[in-house]
N, C-alpha and C positions, 0 to 999 in steps of 0.2 A: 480366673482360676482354671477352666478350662482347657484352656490352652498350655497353662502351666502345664496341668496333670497328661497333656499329650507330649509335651517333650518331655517330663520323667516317664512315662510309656517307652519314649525313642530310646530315650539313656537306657531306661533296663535291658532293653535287646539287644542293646550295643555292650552293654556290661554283660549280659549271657553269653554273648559270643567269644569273649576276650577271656582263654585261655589262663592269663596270670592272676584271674581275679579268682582270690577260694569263691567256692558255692556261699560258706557262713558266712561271707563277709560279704557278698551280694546281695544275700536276705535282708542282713539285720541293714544296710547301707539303703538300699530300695525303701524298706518300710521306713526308714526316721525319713527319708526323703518325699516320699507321698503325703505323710502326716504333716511335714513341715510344711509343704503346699498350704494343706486344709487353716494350719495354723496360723501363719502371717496371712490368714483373712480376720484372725482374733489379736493381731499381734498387740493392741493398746490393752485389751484383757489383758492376756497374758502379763505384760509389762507390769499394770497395777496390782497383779499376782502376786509376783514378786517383787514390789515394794511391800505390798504388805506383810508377805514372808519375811520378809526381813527387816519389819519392823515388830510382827511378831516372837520373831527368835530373839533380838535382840532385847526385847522384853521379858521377857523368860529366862536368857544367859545373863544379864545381871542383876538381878536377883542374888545368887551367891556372893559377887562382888560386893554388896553391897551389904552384905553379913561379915564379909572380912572386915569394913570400916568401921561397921559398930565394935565388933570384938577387938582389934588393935588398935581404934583410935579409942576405943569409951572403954569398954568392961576391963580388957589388961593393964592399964591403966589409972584405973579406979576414976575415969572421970565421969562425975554423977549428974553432969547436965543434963537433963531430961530435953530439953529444946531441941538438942541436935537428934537425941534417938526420937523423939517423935518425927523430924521431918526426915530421918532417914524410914523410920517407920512405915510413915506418908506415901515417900518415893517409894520403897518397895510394893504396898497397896495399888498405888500407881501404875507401876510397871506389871501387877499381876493384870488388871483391869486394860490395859492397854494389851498385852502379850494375848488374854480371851477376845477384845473387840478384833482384834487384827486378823490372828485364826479364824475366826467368823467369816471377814470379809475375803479373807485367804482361800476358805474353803468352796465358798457361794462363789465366787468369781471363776476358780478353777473348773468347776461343776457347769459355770454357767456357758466359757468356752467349751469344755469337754462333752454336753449333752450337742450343743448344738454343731460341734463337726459330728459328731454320730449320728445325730439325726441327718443332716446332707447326706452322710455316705450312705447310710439306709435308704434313702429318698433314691439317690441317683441308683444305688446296688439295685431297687424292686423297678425303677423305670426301665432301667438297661433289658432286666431281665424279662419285662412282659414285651421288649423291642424283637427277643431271639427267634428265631426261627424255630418251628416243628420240629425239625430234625434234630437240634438240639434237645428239646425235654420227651424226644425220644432216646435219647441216648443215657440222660443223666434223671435220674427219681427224685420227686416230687421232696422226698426227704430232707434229701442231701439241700436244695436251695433255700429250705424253711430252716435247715442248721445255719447258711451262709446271712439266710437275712437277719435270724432272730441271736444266733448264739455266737456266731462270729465278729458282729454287730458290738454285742454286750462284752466282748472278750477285749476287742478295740475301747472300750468303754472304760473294762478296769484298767486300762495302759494313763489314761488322762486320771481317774480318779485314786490309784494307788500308784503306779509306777513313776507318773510327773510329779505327783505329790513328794514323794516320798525323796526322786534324786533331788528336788529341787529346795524343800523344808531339810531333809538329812544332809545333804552337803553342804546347804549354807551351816547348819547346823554345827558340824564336823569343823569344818574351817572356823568358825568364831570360837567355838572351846580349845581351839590350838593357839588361835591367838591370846585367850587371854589364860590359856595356860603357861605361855611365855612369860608373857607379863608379869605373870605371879613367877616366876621361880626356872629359869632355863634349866640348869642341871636336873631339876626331879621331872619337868616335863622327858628331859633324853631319856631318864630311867625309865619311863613310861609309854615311849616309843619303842623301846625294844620289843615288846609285845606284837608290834605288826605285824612281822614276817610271820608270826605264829598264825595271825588271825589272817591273814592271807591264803595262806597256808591249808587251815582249814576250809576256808571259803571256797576257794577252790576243788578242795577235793570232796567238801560234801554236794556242791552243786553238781556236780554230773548224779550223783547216786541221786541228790532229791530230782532232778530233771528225768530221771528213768521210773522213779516211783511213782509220780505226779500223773505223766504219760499213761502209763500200768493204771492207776486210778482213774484216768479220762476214759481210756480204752475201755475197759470193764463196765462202767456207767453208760457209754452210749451202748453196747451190746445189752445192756438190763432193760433200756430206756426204748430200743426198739425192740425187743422181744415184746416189752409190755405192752406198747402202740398197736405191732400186730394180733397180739390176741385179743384188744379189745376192741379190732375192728371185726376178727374173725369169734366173739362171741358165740351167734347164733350158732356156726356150726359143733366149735368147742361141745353146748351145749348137747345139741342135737346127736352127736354120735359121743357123747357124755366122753371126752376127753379132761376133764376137770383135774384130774388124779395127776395123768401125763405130762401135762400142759405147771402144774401146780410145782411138781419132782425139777423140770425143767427149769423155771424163777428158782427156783429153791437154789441152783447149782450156782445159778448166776448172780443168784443175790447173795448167796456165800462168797462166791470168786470177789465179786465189787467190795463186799467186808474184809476180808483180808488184806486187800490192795488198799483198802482205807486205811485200817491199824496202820499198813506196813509204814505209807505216808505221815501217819499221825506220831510214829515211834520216831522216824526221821528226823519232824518238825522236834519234838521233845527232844531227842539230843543235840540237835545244832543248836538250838535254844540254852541249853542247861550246860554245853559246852562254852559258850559264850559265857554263861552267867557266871561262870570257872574262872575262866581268865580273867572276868570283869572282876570277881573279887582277889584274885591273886595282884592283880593291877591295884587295888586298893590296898592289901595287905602291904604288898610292898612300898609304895605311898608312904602307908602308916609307920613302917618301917623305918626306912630312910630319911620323913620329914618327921619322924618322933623326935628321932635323934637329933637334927637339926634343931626344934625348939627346944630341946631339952639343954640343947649345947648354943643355944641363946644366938642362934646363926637364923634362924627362920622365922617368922612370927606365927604365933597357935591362927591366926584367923586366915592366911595365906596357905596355912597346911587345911583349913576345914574348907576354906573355897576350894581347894585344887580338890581335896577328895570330894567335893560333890559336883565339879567338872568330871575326873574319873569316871563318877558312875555314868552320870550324861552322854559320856563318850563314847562308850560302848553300845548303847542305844540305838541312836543314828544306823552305826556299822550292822547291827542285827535287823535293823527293818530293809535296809538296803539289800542287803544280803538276801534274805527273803523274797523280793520282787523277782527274782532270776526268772520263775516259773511264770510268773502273771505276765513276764517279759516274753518271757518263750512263745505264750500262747497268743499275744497280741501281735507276734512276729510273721506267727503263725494264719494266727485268723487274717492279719492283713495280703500276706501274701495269697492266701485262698479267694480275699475279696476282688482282690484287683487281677487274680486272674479269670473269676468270670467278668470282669469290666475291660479287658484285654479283647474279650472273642468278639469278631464281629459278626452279626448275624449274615447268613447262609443267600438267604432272601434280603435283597435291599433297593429301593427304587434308584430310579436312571436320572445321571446326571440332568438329563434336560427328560422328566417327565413330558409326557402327554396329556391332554385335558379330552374326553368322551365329548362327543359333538351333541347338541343338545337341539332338543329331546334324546334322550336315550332307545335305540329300538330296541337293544338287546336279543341281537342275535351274534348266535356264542357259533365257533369254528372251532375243531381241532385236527388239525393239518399234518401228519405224517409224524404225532406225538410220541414217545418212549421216553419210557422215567424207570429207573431203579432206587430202590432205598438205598442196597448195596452193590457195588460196581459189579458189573458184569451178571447182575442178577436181575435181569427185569420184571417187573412187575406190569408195566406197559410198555406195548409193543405195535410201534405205526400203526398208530391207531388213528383212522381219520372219520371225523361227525360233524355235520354241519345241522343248526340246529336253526330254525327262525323265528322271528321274532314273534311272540306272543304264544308258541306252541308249548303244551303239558307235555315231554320226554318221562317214560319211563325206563328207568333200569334194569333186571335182575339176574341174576347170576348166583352160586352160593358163594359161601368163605373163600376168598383168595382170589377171586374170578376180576379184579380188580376196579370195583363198583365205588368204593370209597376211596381210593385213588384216584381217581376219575373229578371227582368233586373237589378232593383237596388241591390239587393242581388248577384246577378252575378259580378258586379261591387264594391261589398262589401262596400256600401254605412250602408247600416245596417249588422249586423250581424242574423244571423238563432238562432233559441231558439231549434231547433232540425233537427238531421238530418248530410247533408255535400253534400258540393258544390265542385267540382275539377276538373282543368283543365289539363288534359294529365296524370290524376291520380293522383295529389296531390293536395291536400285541401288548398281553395283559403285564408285559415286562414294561413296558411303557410306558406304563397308568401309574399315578402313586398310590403306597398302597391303602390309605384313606381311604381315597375315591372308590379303588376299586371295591375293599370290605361295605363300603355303603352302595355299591351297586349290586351286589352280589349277596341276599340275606340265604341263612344258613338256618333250617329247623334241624336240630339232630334228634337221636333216638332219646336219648338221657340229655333232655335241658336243664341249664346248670340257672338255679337260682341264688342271688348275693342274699345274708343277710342283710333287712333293711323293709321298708314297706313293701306291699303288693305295687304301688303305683311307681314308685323308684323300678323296679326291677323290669315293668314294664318300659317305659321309658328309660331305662340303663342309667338312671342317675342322672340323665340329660338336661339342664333346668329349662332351656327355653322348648321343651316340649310342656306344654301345656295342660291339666289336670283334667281340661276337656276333651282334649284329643286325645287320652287314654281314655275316658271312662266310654269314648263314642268308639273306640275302638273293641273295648271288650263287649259293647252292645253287640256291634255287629257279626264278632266271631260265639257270643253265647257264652261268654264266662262272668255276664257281670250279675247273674242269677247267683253264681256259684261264690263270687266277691262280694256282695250284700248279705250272706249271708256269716259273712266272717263278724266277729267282735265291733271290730273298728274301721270294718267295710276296704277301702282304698287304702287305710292306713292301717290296717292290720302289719303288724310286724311279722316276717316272717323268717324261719330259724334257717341254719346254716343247709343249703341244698334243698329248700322249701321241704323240709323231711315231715312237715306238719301238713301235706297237702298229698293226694294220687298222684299217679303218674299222667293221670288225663288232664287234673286241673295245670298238673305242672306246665303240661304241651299245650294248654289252651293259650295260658299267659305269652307261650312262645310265641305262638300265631298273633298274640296282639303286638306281641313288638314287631312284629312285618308290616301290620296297616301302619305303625305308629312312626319307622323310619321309611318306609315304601321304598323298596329296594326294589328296582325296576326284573331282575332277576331272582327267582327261590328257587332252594333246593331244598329238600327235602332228605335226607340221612334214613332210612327206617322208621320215620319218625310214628310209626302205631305199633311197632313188633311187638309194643309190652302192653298192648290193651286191650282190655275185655272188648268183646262184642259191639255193647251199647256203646261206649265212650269212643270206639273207633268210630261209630255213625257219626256220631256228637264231632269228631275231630275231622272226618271226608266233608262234612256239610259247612267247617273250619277253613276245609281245602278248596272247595270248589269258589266259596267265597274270596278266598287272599290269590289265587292264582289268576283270576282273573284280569286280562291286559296286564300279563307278567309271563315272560319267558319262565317256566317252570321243569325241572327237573326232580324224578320223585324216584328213590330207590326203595323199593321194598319187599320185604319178604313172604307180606300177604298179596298176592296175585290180583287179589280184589280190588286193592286200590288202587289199582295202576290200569284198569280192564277199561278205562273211558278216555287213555290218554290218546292224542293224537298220533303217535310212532312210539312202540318198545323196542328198547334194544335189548338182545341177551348176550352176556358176557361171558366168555371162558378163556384162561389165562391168558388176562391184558389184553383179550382183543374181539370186538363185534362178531359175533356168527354170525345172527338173526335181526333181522329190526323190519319193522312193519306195523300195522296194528294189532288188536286182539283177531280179528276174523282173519286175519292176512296171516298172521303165523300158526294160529290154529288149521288152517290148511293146508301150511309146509309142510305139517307133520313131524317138525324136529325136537328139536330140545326146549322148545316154549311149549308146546302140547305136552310133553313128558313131564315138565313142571305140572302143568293145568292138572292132568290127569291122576297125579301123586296128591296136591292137595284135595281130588275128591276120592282119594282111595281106592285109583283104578289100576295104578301102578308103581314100581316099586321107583325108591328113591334114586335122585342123580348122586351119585357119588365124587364123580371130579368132573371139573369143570376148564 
């Protein structure tokens, strides 16, 4: 399937390119083409689908017929056999019982293809996207990907569970009442086609006006839906400079604008609705009409005129739910084309054809050789910058905002790629490595460690299974958090909530430090990883540090001066590139911009401002 979905990838490009193709007719053409991929993985589903469909409908559409035989073979007649209307009785029973098992199996079978291609596409859409590069979800909001997983997903959803339903139940549907509207009577069926250009007619011209309202309605509702999101992340401030009032007038607007565009949709739906239900009885009127006449003038039989007017009404039916899918049509058109174009991007960052494998042991001594990186062209943020770091040495950082301290790291971790230059660890180029190896050579403490929900002991070991519930609990021994884990409820298996939001910032950092012993990442780095801690728990998390850096190339950027004051070399950073690097005694004697830091954090002089 694979492979499939790479050559409709080729075909869409080649169909982008091609001038005679409308844009409309490339969407809707691409999307039934992707899906139909997914689908001849289900095609004996499917198939069974519609046999049952169509053993359903056909259970259902005679039903009437079989009210015609009693009334023109038994009641107009006066023949009082009871035998025969019991076993057409039977058969009808029959046919209702068979028409409800089959819908059943009809419905659960569609349901059961239609969850499980959306679950694939959801599967492959979140693998893809946690495959992309930095650069990308710096580019695109956290939002926008949680709409593509969760709502675009579920939009593709209703295309299987009302839109396949519907052409594939309403057309067969449409076709058997034609036929056996033949059957019973060709001249009053033609009288009763006249009516299509009308309903065509209409169909048409209400589907753009409901496709603009529907949109109007969506549009509105995501603007409610993220206004809401953001105020009730930005609560505390709301509170705090008491914007309640503002903030309150504000929904109010929006949750009026979203009501209006709802009515406007819902007045829509009631007239296309009650339009049809017009015709539908005008079709029957006339019916009544014309095959009055006929049985009265002894040319038609009464049970031939009572089957065709209860196809009539049937008929209509079909035509109004079909009609109706336009919009659910729209937006699955829609969500799929959104889907498969982040499945299109390929990430920024990607290992080398013939990776490289780290020479073992690992010494983990890191180079950066005549480096420069921009986010934005021609904008650097690093600038040949050349460090050679070795093996087993504590590197300190600091610099302020912008001075290109975490830049530095991310490229080490090959989050981004260098536009010039080369990066190598133990002498081969981190391009070179895949990027596996390299994130398991390279452990990363940041300032704000993100916690899964899920236990203490998962989060530690990253959900890993063959790490062992020993070698976590020996690990929090040794960094000093297993005081702070024993005393939870359920100790190692205390659950815990989304961003460990039930825990400090110190316990959060402590757990981080234990997933360092627990994958031993021959290299750490360190992100600011105490800016946000009190006093004591900074002790608690240095005494953390001294322990895990140990026989580990270590990198530590930080804002407090202190913790960086026993490393073996600091460097000081200002725009993308080395001033100063030395130790603490070594740069305190330069007298430059590391002394001017020193001296600001004990209040002796005034702050650096750019860097």
């Amino acid at each position: 399937m694979a492979q499939a979905i790479r050559n409709w990838e080729m075909d869409q490009k080649s169909e982008s390119n091609d001038p005679n193709t409308p844009k409309q007719k490339q969407k809707f053409s691409s999307s039934f083409r992707v899906l139909s991929v997914y689908m001849l993985e289900h095609k004996k589903t499917f198939i069974a689908f519609i046999i049952c469909t169509l053993i359903a409908i056909s259970g259902e559409l005679l039903q009437p017929y079989l009210l015609k035989l009693a009334i023109d073979d038994h009641l107009m007649i006066g023949n009082t056999e009871y035998r025969s209307l019991l076993l057409i009785g039977c058969m009808y029973f029959g046919l209702s019982v068979t028409s409800l098992v089959f819908s059943f199996f009809q419905h659960n079978l569609l349901q059961k293809a239609g969850q499980s291609i959306i679950a694939s596409i959801r599967k492959r859409l979140f693998e893809h996207i946690s495959k992309l590069s930095m650069s990308y979800f710096d580019r695109v909001p956290s939002g926008s990907l949680i709409t593509h997983v969760s709502s675009d997903t579920e939009a593709v959803n209703q295309f299987f569970h009302q839109v396949v339903l519907s052409i594939v139940r309403d057309g067969f549907t449409l076709i058997f009442i034609l036929v056996m509207m033949f059957q019973l009577d060709v001249t009053l069926t033609l009288y009763s086609l006249i009516l299509l250009p009308i309903i065509a007619t209409i169909a048409i011209a209400f589907r753009t006006y409901m496709r603009k309202t529907y949109q109007l309605a969506r549009t509105r509702l995501s603007r409610l839906v993220a206004f809401t999101a953001e105020n009730l992340s930005g609560m505390p401030l709301i509170q705090v400079f008491y914007q309640q009032r503002e903030q309150s007038r504000q929904f109010n607007e929006k949750n009026e604008s979203y009501f209006r565009a709802n009515l406007r949709e819902i007045r829509t739906n009631v007239i296309f609705n009650r339009t049809f239900e017009v015709l539908n009885n005008l079709a029957i009127a006339c019916v009544v009409w014309f095959g009055g006449r006929a049985v009265l003038g002894e040319t038609l039989a009464f049970g031939v005129l009572y089957a065709f007017i209860t196809y009539i009404r049937l008929f209509f039916q079909p035509i109004n739910t079909i009609t109706q899918q336009w919009n659910t049509l729209q937006a699955a058109n829609v969500a799929i084309q959104r889907i498969w174009g982040i499945l299109s991007i390929e990430p920024e960052v990607q290992d080398a054809k013939q990776p490289t494998k780290l020479p073992t042991p690992i010494r983990g001594e890191i180079e950066f050789r005549d480096v420069t990186f921009a986010y934005v062209d021609n904008e650097p943020v690093i600038k040949n910058l050349n460090l050679n770091i070795q093996s087993g040495q504590m590197i300190g950082v600091v610099g302020t905002t912008g001075a290109g301290k975490s830049s530095l790291i991310s490229l080490l971790c090959r989050f981004y790629d260098i536009q010039q230059g080369n990066i190598t660890i133990d002498g081969i180029s981190i391009k070179g490595l895949p990027q596996h190896d390299l994130h398991r050579t390279v452990g990363l403490v940041q300032q704000e460690p993100y916690l899964y929900t899920g236990s203490v002991l998962d989060n530690v070991r990253l959900f890993e299974p063959s790490i062992s519930r020993e070698t976590v609990i020996e690990a929090c021994r040794f960094i000093g958090a297993d005081l702070i884990i024993e005393r939870m409820p359920e100790g190692y298996d205390t659950r815990l909530s989304e961003k460990g939001s039930g825990l400090s910032a110190g316990e959060r950092q402590l757990i981080s430090f234990a997933r360092i012993l627990v994958f031993q990442p021959r290299i750490l780095i360190l992100d600011e990883a105490t800016a946000n801690l009190d006093s004591q728990t900074e002790q608690l998390i240095n005494r953390a540090l001294d322990y895990v850096s140990k026989g580990r190339t270590t990198i530590v950027i930080a804002h407090r001066l202190s913790t960086i004051i026993g490393a073996d070399r600091i460097i000081v950073m200002r725009k993308g590139g080395i001033v100063e690097q030395g130790t603490h005694q070594e740069l305190i004697q330069i007298n430059g911009i590391y002394k001017e830091m020193i001296d600001y954090t004990q209040g002796k002089g005034q702050p650096i401002v750019s860097y």
